[in-house]
C-alpha positions as a printed NumPy array, in Angstrom:
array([[ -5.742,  -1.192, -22.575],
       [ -8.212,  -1.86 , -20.429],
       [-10.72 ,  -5.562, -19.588],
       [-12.943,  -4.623, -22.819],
       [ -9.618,  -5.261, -24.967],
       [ -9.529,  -8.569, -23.79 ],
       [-13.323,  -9.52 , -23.204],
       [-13.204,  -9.172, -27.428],
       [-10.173, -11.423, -27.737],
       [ -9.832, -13.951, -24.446],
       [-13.302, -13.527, -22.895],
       [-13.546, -16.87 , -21.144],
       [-10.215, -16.437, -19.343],
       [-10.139, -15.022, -15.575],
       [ -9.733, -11.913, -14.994],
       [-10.029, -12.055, -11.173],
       [ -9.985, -15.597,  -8.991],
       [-11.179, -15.397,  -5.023],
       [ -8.502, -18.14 ,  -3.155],
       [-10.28 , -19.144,  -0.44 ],
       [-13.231, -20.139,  -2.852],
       [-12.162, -20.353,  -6.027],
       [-14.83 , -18.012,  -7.702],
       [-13.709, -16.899, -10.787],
       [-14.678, -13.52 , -13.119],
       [-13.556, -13.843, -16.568],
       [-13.074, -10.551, -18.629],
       [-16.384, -10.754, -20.192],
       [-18.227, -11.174, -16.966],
       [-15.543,  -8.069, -15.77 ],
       [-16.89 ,  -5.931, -18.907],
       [-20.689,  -6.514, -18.621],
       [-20.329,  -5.933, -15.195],
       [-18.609,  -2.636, -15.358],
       [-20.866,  -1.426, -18.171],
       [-23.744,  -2.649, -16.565],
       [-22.265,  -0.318, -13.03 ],
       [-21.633,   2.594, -15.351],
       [-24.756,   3.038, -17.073],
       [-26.648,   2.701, -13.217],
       [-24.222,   5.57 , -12.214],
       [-24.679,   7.682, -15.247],
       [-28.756,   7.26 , -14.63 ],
       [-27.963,   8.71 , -11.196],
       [-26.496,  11.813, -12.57 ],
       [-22.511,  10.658, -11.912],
       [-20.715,  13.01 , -14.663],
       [-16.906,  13.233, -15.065],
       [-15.102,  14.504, -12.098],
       [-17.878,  13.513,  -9.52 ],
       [-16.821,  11.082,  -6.483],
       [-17.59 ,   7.673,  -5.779],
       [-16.861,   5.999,  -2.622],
       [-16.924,   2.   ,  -1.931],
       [-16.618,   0.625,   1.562],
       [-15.866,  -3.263,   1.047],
       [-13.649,  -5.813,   2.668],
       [-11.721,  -8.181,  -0.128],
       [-14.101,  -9.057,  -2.742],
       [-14.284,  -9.473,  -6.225],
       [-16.579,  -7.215,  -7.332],
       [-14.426,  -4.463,  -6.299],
       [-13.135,  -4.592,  -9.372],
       [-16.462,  -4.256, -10.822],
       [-17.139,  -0.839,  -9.464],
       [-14.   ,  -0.167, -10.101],
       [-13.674,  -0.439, -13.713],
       [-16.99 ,   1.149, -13.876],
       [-15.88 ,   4.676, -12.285],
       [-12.517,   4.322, -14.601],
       [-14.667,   4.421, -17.569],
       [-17.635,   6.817, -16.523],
       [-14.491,   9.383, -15.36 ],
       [-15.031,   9.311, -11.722],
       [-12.761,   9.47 ,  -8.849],
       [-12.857,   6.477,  -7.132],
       [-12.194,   6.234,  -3.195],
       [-11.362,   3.171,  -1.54 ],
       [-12.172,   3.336,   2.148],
       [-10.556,   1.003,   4.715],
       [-13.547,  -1.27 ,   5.97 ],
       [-11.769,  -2.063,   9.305],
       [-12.552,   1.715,  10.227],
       [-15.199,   2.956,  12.735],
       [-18.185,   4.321,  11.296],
       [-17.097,   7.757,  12.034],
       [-13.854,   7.435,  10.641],
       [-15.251,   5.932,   7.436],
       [-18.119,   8.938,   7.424],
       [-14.914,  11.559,   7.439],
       [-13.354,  10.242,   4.582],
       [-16.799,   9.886,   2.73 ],
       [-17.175,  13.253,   3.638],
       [-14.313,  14.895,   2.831],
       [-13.961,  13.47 ,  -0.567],
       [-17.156,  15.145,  -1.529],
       [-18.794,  11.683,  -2.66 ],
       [-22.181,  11.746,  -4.29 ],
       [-22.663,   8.127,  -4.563],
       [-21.306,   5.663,  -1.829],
       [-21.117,   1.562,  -2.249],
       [-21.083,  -0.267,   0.733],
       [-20.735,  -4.017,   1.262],
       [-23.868,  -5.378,   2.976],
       [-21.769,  -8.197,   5.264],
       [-20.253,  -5.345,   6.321],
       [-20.26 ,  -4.878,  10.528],
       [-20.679,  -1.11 ,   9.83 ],
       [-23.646,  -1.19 ,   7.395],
       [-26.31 ,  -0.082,   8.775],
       [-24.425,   2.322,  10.65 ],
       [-23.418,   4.666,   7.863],
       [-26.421,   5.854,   6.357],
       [-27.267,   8.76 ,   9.292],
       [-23.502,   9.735,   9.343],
       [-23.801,  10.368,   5.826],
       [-26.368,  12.61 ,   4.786],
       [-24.778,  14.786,   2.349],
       [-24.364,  11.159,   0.157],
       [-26.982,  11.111,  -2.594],
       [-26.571,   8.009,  -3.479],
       [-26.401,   5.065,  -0.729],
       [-25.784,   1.899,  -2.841],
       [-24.936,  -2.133,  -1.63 ],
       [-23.228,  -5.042,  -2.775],
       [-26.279,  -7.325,  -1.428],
       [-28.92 ,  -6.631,   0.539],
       [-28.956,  -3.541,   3.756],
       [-31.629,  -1.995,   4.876],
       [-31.302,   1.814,   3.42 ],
       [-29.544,   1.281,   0.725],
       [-30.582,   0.498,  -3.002],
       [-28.838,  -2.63 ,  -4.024],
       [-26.173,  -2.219,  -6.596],
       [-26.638,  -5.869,  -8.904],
       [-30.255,  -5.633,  -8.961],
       [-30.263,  -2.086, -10.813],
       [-27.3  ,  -3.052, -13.021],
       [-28.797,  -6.111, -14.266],
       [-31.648,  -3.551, -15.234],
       [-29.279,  -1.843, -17.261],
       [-28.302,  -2.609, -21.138],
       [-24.657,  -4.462, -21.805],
       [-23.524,  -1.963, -24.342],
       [-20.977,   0.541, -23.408],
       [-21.81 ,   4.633, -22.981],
       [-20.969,   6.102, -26.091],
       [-18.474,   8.284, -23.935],
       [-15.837,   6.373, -21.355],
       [-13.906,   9.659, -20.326],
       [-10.757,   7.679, -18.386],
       [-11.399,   8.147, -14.772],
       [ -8.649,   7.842, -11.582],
       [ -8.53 ,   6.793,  -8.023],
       [ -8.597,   9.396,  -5.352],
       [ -6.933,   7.404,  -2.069],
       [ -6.388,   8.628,   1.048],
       [ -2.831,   7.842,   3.101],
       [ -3.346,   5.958,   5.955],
       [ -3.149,   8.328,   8.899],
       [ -0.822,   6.868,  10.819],
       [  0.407,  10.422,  11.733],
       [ -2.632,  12.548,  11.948],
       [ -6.14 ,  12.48 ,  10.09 ],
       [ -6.117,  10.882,   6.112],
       [ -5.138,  13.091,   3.519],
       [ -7.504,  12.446,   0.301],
       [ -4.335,  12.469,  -2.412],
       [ -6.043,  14.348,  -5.784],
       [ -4.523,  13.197,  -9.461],
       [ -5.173,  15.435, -12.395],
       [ -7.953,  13.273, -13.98 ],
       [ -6.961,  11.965, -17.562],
       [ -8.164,  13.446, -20.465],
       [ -8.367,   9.954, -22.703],
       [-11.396,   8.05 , -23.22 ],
       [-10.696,   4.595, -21.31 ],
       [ -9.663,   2.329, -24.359],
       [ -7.186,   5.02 , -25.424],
       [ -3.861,   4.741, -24.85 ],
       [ -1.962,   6.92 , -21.983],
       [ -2.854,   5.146, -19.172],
       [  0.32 ,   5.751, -16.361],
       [  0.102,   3.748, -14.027],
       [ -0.566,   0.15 , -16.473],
       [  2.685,   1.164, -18.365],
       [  4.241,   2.012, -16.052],
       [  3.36 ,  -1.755, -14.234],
       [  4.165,  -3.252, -17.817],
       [  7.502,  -1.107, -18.181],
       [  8.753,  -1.723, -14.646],
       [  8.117,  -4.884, -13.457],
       [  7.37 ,  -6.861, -17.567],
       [  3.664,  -7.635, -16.431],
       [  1.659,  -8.738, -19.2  ],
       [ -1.394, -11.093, -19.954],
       [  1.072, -14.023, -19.23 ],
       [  0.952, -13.294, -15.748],
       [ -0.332, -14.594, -12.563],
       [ -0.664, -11.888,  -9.84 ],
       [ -1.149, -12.888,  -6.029],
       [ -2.431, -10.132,  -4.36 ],
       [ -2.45 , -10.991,  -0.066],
       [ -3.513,  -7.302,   0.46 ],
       [ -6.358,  -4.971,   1.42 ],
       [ -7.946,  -4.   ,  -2.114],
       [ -8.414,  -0.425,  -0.398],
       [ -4.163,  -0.172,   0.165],
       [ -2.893,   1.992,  -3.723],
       [ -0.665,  -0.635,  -4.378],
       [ -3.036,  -4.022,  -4.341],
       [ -5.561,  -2.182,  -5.859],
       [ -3.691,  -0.365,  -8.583],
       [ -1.637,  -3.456,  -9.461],
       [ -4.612,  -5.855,  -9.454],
       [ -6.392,  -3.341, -12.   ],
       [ -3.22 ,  -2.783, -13.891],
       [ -2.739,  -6.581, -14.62 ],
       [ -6.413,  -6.734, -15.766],
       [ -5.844,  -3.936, -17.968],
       [ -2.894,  -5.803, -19.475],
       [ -4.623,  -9.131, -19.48 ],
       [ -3.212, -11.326, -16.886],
       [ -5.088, -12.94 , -14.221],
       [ -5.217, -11.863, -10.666],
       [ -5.497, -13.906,  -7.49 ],
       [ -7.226, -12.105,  -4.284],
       [ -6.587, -13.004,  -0.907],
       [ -9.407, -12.465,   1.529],
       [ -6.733, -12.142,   4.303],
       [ -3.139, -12.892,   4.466],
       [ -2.006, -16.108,   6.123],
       [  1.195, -17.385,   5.641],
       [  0.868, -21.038,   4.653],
       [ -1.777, -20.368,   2.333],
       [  0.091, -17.888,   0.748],
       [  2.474, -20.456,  -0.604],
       [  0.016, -23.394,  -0.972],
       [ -1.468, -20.665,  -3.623],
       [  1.415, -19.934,  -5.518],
       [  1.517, -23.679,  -6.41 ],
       [ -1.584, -23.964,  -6.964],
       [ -2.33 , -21.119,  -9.494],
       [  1.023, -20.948, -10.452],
       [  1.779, -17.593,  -9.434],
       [  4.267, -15.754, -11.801],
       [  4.135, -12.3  ,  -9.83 ],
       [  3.328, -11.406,  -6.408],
       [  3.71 ,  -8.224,  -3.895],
       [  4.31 ,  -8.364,  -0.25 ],
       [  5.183,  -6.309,   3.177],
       [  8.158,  -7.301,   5.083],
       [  5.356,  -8.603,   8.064],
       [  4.442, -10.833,   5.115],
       [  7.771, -11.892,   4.475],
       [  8.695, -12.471,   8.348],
       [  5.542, -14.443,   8.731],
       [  6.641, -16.915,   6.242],
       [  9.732, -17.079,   7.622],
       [  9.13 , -18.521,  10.98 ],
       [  7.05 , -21.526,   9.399],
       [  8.548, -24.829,  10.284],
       [ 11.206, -25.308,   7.436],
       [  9.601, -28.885,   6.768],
       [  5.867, -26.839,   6.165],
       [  7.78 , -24.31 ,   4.173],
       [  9.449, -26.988,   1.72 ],
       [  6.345, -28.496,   1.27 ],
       [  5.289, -26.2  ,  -1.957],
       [  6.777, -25.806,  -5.089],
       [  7.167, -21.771,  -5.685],
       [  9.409, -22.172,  -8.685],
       [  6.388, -20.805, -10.752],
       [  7.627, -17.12 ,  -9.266],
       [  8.973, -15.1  , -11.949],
       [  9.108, -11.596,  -9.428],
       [  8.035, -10.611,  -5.877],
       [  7.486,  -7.473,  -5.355],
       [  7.767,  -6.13 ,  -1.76 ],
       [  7.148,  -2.063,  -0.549],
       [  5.247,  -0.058,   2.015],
       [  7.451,  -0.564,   5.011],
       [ 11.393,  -1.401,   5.405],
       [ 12.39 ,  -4.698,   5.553],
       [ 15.259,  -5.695,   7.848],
       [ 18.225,  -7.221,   5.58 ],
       [ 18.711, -10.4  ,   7.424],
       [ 14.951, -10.95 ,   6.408],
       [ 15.251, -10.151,   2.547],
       [ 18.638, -11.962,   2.597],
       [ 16.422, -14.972,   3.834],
       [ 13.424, -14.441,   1.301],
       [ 16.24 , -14.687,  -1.465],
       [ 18.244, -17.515,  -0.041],
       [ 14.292, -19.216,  -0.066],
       [ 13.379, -18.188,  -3.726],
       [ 15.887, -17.091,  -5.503],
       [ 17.216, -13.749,  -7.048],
       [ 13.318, -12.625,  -7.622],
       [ 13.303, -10.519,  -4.957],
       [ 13.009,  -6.744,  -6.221],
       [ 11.943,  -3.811,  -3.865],
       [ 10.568,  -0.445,  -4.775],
       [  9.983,   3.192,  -2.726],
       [  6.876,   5.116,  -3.802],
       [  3.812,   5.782,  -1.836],
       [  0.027,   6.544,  -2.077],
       [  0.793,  10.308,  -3.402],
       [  2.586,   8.751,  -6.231],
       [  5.197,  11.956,  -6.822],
       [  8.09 ,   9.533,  -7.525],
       [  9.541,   6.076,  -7.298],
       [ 12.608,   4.485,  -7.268],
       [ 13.654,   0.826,  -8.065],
       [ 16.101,  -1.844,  -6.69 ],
       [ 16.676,  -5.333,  -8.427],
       [ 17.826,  -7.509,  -6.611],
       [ 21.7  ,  -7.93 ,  -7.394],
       [ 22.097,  -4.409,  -7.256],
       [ 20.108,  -4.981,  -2.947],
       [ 23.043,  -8.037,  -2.573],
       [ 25.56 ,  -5.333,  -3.65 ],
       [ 23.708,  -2.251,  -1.46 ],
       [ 22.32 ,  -3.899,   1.525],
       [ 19.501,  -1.451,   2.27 ],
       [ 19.109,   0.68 ,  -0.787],
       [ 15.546,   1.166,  -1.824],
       [ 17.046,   1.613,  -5.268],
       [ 17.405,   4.37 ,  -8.052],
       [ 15.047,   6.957,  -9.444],
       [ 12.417,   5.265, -12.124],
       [  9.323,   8.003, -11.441],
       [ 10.971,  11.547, -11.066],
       [ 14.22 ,  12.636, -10.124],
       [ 15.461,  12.014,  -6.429],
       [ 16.427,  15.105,  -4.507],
       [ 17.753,  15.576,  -0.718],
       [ 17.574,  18.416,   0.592],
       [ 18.29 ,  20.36 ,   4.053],
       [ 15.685,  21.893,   6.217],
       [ 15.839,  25.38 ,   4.47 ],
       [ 15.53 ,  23.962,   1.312],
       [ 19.258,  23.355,   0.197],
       [ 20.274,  20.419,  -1.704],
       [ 22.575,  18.401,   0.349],
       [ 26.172,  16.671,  -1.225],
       [ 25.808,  12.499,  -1.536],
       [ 26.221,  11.19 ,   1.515],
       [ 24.358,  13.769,   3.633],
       [ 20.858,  12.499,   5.782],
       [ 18.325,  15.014,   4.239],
       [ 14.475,  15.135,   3.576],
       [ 13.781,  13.182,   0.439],
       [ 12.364,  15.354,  -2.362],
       [ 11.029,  13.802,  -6.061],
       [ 11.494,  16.373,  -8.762],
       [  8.487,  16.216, -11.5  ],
       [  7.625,  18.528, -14.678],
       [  4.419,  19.534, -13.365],
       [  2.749,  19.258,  -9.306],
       [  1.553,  15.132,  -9.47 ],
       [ -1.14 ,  15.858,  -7.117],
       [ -2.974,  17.862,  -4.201],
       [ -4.18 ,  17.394,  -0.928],
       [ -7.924,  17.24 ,  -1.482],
       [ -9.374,  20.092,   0.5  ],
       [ -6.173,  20.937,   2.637],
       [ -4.183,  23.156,   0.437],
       [ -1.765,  24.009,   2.959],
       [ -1.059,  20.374,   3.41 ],
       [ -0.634,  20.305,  -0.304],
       [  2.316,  24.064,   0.249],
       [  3.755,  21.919,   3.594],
       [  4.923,  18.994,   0.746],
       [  6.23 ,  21.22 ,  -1.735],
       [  9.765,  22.427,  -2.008],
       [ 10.566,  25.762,  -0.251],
       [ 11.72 ,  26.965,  -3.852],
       [ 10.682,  24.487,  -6.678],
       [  6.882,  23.729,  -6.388],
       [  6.907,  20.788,  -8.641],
       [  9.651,  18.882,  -5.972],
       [  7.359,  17.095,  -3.531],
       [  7.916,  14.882,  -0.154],
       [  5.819,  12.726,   1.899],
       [  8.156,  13.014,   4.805],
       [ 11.092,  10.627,   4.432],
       [ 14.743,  11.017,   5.389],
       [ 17.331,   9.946,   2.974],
       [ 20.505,   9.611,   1.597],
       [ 22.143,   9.268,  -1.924],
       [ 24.965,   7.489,  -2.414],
       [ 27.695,   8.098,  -5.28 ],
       [ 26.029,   5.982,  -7.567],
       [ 22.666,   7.676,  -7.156],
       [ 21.121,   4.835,  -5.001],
       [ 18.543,   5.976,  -2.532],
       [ 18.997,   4.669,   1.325],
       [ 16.309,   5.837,   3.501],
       [ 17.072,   6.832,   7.326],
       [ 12.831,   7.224,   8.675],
       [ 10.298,   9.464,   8.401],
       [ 10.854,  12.801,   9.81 ],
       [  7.928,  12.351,  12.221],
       [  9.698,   9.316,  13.698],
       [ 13.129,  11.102,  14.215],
       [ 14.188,  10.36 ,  17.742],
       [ 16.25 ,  13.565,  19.285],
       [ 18.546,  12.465,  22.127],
       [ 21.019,  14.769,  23.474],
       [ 21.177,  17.055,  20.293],
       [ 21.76 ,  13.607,  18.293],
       [ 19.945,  12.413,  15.54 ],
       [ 18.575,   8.937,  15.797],
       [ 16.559,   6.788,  13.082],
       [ 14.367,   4.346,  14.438],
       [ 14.247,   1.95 ,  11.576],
       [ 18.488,   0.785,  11.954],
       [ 17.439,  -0.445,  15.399],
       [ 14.417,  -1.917,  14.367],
       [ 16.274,  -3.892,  11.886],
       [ 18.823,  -5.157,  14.402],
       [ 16.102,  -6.287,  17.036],
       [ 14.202,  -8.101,  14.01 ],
       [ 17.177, -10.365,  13.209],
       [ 17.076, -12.043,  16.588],
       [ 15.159, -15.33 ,  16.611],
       [ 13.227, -14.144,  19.655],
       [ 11.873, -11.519,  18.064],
       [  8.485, -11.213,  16.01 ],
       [  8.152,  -7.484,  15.582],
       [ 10.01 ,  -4.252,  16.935],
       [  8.925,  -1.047,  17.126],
       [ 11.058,   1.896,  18.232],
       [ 10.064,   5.364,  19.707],
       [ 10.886,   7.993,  21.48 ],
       [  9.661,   9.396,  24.661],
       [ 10.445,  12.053,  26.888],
       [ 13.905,  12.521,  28.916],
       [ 14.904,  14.736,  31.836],
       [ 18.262,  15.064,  30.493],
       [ 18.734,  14.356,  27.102],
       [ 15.61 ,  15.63 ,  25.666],
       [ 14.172,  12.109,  24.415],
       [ 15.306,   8.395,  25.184],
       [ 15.307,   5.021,  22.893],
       [ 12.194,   3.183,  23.677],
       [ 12.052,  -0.127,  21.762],
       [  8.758,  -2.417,  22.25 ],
       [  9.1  ,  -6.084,  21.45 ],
       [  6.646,  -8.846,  20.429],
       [  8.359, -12.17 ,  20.785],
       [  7.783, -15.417,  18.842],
       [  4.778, -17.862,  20.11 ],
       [  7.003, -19.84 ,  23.103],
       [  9.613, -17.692,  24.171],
       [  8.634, -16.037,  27.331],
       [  9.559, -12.132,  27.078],
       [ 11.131, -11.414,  30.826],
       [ 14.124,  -9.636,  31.828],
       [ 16.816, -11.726,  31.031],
       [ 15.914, -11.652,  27.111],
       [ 15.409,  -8.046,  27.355],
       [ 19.273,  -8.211,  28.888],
       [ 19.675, -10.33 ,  25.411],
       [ 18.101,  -7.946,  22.91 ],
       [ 20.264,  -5.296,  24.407],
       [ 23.57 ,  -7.162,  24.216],
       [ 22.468,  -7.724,  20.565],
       [ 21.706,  -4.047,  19.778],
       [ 24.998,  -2.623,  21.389],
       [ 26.938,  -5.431,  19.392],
       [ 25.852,  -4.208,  16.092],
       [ 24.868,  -0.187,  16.841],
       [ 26.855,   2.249,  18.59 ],
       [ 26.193,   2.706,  22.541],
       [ 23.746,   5.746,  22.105],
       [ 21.521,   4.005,  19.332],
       [ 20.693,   0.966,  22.213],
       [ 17.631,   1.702,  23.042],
       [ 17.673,   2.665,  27.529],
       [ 14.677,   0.623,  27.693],
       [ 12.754,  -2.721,  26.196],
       [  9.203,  -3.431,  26.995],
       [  7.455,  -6.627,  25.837],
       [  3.629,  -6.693,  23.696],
       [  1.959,  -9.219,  22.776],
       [  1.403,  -7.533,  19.579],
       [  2.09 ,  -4.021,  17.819],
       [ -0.37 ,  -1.564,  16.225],
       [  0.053,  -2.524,  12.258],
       [ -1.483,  -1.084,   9.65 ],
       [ -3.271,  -4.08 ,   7.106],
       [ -0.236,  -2.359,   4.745],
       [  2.254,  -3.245,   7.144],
       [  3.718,   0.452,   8.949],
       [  3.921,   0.88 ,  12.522],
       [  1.013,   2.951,  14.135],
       [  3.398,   4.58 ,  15.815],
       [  1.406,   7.451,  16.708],
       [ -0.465,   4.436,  19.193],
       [  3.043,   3.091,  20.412],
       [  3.078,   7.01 ,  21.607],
       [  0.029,   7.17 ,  23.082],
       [  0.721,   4.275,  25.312],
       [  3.632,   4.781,  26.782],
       [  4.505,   8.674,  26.342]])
């Protein structure tokens, strides 16, 4: 399925609402735009397999573009519009794209063009000077589809919070776009029941895999999606009343954010219309999800995958209540954990967290030695993005960190995340972020920086306080030797710790 199913059968229902202004795109608008898109990239030369860039902040006609690279078979790359022009010209750059679409009320604009000269095509979503604008040559264009839709995919990049963005390659589909076999929607429909019924929230970045991909696959099943411009917590909820919101996805910041409204703002809107929420992309502290499902019931279902796709696993909520801190079992792949040289380890053992597939789900788009450094020592189709894990008896996956986080103190492993969830359950705490940085003695020390809630002044006798806490609930070598105070931590819109900035600063 994809918006042209439903453009012939619902066309006056929305495919796509903006909150904060209440613009609406219904699937036919969604269609003609998209064909409109395709047949202006197809004049340009765009064939199957070619790249297509789009530098925009939250905006509906994202999904214009997008649907109009799915069905002309391109590779579509999101870019992260809070970038610096040079960071934004690497990734253009990299990905090999031969057309780029760049919002106009973009800051960075008119700064791209010169970075950028390998780009053939410099398109806009209004008006900038040195760039041919988008709407004006696809209103140009006829309404009738291209005789051939070859399926196209999205080519994302991770987010770099350890080192430079890796472009993450699919195989590119061999269906047409209104042929079946499209993974990802069934897999959304299969998963988590979405279906035209549904009202998705999306509070997200459209450029983040998972808002984008989700927001796409509900249009493809023929629900209606509602786009955030930028997260805030009240209006968040105000929305879900007032679209009544079936089916939502969030980041634990999201959730915590919620969470310290005043109770009385908090009861003031009806969320009963929430069927699922969905949250991902960064651990979230149990005392936090045990909140968030005290607040709105048993709808609170968590999943582990990431931007490479390789594998995913699944945890409903009753089975969380019964595993605090499981991200759930295998649904995408089969989970393996394995040691250093490449042994699988025996349930129960802290290993690197491995997703067995039939065939390699991707590459690293020019860096094929990236792409070797994720495979398995001795089974190429077994792939990892870096995680430590554990299985328990029952097959339920409990993550420990990433490997790249993995504090070494005194030949002792420590996970940064466990103290990070202790320090986010006190009510003087905002955000945590734990790190490592150099020791005399034991090789590394526990750093932990804290950003305290608006009103509680962060001096030394609540860092005395946060430590009592941690040694209460972790043994005496997990406390951290040290707590500084920020008045905010480096966050990724998706919600991980920069951590490599954390390092930077106080390393």
């Amino acid at each position: 399925m994809y918006p042209g199913t439903h453009a012939a059968t619902t066309p006056d229902k929305p495919a796509a609402i903006m909150a904060d202004t209440g613009e609406t795109v219904t699937y036919a608008q969604l269609e003609e735009r998209s064909v409109r898109i395709a047949r202006v990239l197809h004049g340009l030369g765009l064939r199957r397999g070619d790249h297509l860039a789009v530098v925009a902040a939250n905006d509906l006609r994202i999904f214009d573009v997008y649907w109009a690279a799915k069905r002309s078979g391109l590779y579509l790359t999101m870019v992260n519009s809070h970038l610096t022009p040079a960071e934004i010209a690497y990734i253009v750059e990299d990905c090999g794209a031969r057309a780029l679409v760049v919002d106009a009320a973009l800051a960075v604009a008119p700064d791209l063009p010169p970075l950028v000269p390998q780009v053939e095509h410099l398109l806009s979503l209004g008006r900038a000077e040195g760039y041919r604008p988008l709407e004006e040559l696809a209103a140009r264009e006829s309404p009738v589809p291209l005789a051939d839709q070859p399926r196209g995919a999205d080519m994302l990049y991770s987010s770099g919070t350890t080192g430079r963005p890796k472009g993450i390659l699919p195989p590119l589909p061999e269906e047409q776009v209104d042929e079946p076999g499209d993974r990802q929607v069934a897999s959304t429909q299969r998963v988590w029941g979405a279906g035209p019924e549904d009202v998705y929230l999306s509070p997200a970045p459209l450029y983040h895999a998972a808002p984008l991909r989700t927001c796409t696959a509900v249009q493809a099943l023929g629900g209606t999606v509602v786009v955030m411009r930028r997260f805030d917590a009240e209006e968040a909820l105000a929305l879900i009343e007032r679209y009544r919101v079936t089916y939502s996805q969030w980041v634990p910041t999201m959730f915590v954010r919620m969470l310290k409204l005043p109770e009385d703002v908090r009861a003031r809107y009806d969320v009963s219309s929430l069927r699922l929420a969905v949250h991902a992309a960064a651990p979230c502290p149990p005392d936090v999800k045990r909140r968030m499902i005290e607040w709105w019931g048993p709808i609170v279902d968590e999943y582990y995958s990431s931007t490479e796709l390789n594998g995913m696993t699944v945890v409903r909520c009753a089975d969380w209540l019964r595993k605090p801190g499981t991200v759930g079992r295998a649904v995408l792949g089969v989970v393996r954990i394995c040691a250093d040289d490449g042994r699988e380890l025996p349930v129960g053992e802290v290993g690197t967290v491995y997703f067995e597939r039939d065939e390699l789900p991707f590459r690293y788009h020019n860096a094929p030695e990236k792409t070797r450094a994720a495979q398995h020592p001795h089974h190429p189709t077994w792939t990892t993005t870096g995680d430590l894990g554990r299985l328990d008896e029952d097959g339920f996956l409990f993550l420990s960190d990433r490997r790249t986080f993995l504090i070494i103190s005194g030949g002792v492993n420590i996970y940064p995340q466990e103290i990070e969830n202790v320090l986010g359950e006190h009510p003087a705490v905002l955000d945590a972020a734990v790190i490592g940085v150099p020791d005399e003695e034991m090789g590394e020390s526990v750093l932990a920086v804290v950003q305290t809630v608006p009103g509680r002044d962060p001096d030394e006798s609540l860092a005395a306080e946060l430590l009592d806490h941690v040694r209460s609930r972790l043994a005496r070598f997990k406390t951290p030797r040290r707590i500084v105070f920020s008045r905010t931590l480096p966050r990724t819109p998706t919600g991980k710790l920069a951590k490599g900035e954390l390092r930077d600063l106080y390393v």
